[in-house]
C-alpha positions as semicolon CSV with decimal commas, in nm:
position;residue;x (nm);y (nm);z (nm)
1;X;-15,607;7,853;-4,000
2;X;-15,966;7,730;-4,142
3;X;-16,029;8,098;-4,146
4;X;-15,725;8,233;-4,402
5;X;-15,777;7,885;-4,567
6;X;-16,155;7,948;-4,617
7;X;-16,047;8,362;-4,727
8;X;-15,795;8,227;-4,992
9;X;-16,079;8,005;-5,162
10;X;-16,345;8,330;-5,165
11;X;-16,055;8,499;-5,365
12;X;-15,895;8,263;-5,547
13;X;-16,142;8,056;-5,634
14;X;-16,536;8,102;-5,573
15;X;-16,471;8,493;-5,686
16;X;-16,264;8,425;-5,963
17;X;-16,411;8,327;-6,341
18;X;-16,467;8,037;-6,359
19;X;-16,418;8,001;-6,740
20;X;-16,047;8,022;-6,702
21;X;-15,978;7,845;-6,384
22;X;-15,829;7,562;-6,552
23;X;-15,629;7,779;-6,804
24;X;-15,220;7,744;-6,759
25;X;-15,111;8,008;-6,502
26;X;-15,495;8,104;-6,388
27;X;-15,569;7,780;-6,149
28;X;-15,391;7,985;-5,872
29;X;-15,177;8,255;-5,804
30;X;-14,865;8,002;-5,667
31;X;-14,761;7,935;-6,032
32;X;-14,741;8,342;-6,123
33;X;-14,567;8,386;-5,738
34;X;-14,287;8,134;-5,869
35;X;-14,243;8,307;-6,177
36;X;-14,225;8,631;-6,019
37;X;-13,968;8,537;-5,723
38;X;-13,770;8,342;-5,970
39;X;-13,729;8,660;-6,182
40;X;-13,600;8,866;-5,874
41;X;-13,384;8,627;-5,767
42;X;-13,219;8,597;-6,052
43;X;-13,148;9,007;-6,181
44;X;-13,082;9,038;-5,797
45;X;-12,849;8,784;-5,700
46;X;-12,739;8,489;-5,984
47;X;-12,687;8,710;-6,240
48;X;-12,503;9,045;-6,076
49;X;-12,315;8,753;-5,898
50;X;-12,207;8,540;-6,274
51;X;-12,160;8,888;-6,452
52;X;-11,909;9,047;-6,144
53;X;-11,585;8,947;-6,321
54;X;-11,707;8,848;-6,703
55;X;-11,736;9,108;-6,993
56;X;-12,035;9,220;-7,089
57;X;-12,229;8,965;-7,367
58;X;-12,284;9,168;-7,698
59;X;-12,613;8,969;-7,793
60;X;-12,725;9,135;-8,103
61;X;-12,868;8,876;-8,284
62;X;-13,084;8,772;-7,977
63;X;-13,240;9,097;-7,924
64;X;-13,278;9,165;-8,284
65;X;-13,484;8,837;-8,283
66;X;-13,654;8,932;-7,945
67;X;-13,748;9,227;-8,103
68;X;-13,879;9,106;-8,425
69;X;-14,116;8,847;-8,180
70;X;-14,241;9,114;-7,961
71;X;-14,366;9,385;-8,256
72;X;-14,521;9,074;-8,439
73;X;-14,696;8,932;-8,102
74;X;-14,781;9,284;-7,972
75;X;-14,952;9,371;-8,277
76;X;-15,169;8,992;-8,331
77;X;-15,243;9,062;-7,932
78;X;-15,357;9,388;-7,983
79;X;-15,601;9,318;-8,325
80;X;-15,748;9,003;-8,137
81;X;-15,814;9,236;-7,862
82;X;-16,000;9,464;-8,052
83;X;-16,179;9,240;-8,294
84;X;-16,363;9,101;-7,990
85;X;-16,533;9,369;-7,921
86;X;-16,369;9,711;-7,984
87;X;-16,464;9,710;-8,314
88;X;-16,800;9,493;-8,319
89;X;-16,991;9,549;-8,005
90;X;-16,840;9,757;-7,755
91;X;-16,855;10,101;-7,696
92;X;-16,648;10,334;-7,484
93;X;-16,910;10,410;-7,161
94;X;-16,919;10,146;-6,913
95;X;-16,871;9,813;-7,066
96;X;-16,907;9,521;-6,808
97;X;-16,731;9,249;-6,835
98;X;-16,942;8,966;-7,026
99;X;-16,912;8,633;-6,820
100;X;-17,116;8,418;-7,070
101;X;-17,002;8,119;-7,262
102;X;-17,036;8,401;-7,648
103;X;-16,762;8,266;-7,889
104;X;-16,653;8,627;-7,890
105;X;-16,655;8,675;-7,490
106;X;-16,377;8,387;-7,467
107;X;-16,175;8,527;-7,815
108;X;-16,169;8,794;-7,547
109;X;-16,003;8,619;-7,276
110;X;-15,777;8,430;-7,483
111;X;-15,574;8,736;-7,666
112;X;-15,567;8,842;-7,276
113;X;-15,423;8,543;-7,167
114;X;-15,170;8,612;-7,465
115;X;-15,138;8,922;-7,313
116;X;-14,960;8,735;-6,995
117;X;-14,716;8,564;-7,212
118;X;-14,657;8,876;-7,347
119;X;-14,545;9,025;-7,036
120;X;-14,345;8,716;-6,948
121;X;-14,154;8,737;-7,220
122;X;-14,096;9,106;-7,149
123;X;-13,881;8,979;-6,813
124;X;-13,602;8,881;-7,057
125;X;-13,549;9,223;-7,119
126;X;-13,351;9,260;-6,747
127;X;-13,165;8,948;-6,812
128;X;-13,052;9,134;-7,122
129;X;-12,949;9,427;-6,954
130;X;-12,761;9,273;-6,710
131;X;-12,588;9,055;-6,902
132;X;-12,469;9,313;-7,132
133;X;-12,389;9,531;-6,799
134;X;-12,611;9,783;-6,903
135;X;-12,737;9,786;-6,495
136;X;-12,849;10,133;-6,497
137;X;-13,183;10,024;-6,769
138;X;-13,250;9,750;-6,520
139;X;-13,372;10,035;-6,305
140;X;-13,596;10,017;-6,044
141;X;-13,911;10,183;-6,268
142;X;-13,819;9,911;-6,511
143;X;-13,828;9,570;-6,265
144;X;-14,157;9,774;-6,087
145;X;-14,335;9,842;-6,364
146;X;-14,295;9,509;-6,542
147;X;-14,401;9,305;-6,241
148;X;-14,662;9,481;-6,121
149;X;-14,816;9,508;-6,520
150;X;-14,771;9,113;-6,504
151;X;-14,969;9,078;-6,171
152;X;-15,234;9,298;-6,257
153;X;-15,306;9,184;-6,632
154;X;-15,305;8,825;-6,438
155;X;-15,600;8,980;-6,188
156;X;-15,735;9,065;-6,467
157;X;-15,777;8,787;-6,658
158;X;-15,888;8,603;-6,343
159;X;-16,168;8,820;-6,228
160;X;-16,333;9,038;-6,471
161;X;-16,191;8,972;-6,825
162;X;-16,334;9,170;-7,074
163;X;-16,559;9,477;-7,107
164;X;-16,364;9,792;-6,977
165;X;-16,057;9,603;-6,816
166;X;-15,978;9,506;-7,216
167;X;-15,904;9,864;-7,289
168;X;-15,568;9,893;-7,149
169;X;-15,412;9,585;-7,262
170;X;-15,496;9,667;-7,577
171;X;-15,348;10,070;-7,552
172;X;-15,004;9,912;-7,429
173;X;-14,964;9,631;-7,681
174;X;-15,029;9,899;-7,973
175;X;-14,746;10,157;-7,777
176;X;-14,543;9,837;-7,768
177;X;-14,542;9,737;-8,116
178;X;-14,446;10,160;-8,175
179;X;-14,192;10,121;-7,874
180;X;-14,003;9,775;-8,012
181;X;-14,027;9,920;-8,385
182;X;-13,778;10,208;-8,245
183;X;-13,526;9,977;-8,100
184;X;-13,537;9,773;-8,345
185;X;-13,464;10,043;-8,613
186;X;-13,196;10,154;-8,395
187;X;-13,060;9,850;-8,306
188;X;-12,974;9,783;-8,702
189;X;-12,987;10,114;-8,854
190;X;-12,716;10,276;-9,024
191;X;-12,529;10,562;-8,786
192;X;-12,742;10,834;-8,998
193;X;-13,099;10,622;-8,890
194;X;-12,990;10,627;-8,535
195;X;-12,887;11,045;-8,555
196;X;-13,236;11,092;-8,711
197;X;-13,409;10,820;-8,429
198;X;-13,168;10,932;-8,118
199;X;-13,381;11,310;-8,173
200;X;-13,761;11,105;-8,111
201;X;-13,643;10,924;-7,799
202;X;-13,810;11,104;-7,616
203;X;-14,078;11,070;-7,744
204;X;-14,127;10,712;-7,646
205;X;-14,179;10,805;-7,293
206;X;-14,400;11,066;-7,374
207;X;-14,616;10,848;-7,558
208;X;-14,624;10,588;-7,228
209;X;-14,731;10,890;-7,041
210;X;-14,973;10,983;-7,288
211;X;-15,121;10,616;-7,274
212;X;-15,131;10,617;-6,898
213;X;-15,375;10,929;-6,926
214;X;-15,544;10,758;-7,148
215;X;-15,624;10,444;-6,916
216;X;-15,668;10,678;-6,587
217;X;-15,926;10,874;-6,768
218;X;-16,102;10,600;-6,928
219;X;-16,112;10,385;-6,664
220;X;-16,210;10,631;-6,401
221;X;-16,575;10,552;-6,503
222;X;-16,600;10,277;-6,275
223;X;-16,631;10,475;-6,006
224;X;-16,952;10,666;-6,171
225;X;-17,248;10,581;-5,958
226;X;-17,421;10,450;-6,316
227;X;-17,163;10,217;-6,397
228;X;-17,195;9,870;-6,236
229;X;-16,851;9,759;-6,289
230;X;-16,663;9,524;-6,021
231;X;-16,414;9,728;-5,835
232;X;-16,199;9,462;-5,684
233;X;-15,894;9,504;-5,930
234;X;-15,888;9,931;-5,917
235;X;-15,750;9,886;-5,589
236;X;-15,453;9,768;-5,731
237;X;-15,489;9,939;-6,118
238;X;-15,514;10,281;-6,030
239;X;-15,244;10,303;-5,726
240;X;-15,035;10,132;-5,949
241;X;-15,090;10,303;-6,267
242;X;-15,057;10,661;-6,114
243;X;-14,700;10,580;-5,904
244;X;-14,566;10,442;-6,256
245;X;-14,714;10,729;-6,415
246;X;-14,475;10,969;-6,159
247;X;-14,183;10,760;-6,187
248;X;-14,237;10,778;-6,596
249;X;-14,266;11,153;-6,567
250;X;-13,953;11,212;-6,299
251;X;-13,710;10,986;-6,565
252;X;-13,821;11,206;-6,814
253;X;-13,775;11,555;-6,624
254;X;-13,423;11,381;-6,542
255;X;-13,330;11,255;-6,820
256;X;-13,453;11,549;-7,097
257;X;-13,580;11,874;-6,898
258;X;-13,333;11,897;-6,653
259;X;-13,058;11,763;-6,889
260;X;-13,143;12,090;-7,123
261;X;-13,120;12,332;-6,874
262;X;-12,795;12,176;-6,744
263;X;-12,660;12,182;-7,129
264;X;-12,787;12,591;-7,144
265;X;-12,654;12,674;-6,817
266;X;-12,296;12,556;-6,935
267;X;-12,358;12,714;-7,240
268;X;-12,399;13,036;-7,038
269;X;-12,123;12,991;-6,829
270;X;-11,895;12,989;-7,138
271;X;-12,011;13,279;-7,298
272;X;-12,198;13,057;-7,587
273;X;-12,519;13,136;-7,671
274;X;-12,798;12,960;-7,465
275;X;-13,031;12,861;-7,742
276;X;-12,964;12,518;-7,846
């Protein structure tokens, strides 16, 4: 017992940076655990269970709102992230992280500890789903790949904030402030907005494919024998990235490649022309 209780210091603690030990959510991982099993519980069990015999909840205004919060948010994250350091002293080989006391260095770590709240507040997005009995978006790729982007943005922050690890957080907050722009524009556009925006929704998870490539490539420099970088957190970034980058790709093959050559085969069938 001394032995795991001596382990989980070395990780949690003595490893860990110690300028944001004392941050809200960062003095340990029990507080992020909570959060995290609270969330499951919930889409899993209280809610399914509350929604079995109600109608579905229209909540329009609220996700209007929600949506309004997150572009605004997304986009503040995402310019503090790269006005401390993308666009004054960083450079795209291997930046290390910068564990110094620099004004800019912890501007750094705070829009990345924004970043967490950020994906918090992206866990509302099931609750919504459910409660409007749209179970089908509360898909497993959606529950995975919002958890496991909140643990590893937390890791993040707690180990080696900064330097190369910043680049990702800051790709997916710009594709989010893009990605919430669409629903909101189709949430409350008129019938001929959503025709025009229906066409580019696609699109959307093209561009979250494109962004993963982005990271994987980037990123992959920590493995280059001249780049010094802590590899603690690419055992779970890259795993992680790469299965959400196949599950992103197979929805999409379902959902638009597969759905096309279903549409021309029936075409076909009925003697109609197959181009579409």
């Amino acid at each position: 017992m001394d032995s795991i209780r001596r382990a989980y210091d070395i990780v949690f603690y003595e490893r860990a940076d110690q300028r944001v030990k004392d941050w809200a959510l960062m003095t340990s991982p029990k507080p992020l655990a909570a959060i995290i099993a609270t969330y499951l519980i919930t889409i899993k069990l209280i809610l399914p269970t509350y929604m079995r015999n109600r109608r579905p909840y229209e909540l329009r205004s609220l996700i209007k709102w929600y949506n309004v919060v997150q572009i605004v948010s997304n986009a503040v994250v995402t310019w503090g992230i790269m006005t401390s350091g993308w666009t004054t002293t960083y450079h795209f080989g291997c930046m290390l992280p910068d564990y110094s006391m620099n004004p800019e260095a912890l501007r750094m770590l705070r829009f990345l500890w924004w970043t967490i709240m950020l994906k918090l507040l992206e866990l509302f997005e099931t609750a919504f789903f459910i409660l409007r009995k749209k179970d089908r978006q509360a898909s497993f790729l959606h529950v995975y790949h919002h958890v496991s982007t909140l643990i590893i943005v937390w890791s993040a922050l707690k180990y080696v904030g900064g330097g190369i690890t910043s680049f990702s957080p800051m790709i997916n907050n710009a594709v989010h402030v893009i990605m919430y722009s669409y629903y909101l524009l189709s949430a409350e556009g008129s019938p001929k907005m959503k025709a025009i925006l229906v066409k580019y929704k696609k699109w959307l998870t093209i561009m979250q494919m494109i962004q993963f490539t982005f990271m994987l490539v980037y990123s992959a420099q920590v493995f280059l024998p001249s780049c010094p970088a802590p590899l603690g957190i690419t055992i779970l970034y890259f795993p992680n990235v790469i299965f959400v980058y196949y599950m992103f790709y197979d929805f999409f093959r379902q959902n638009y490649l597969l759905t096309k050559e279903r549409k021309v085969l029936n075409h076909s069938k009925n003697g109609v022309k197959k181009d579409i």
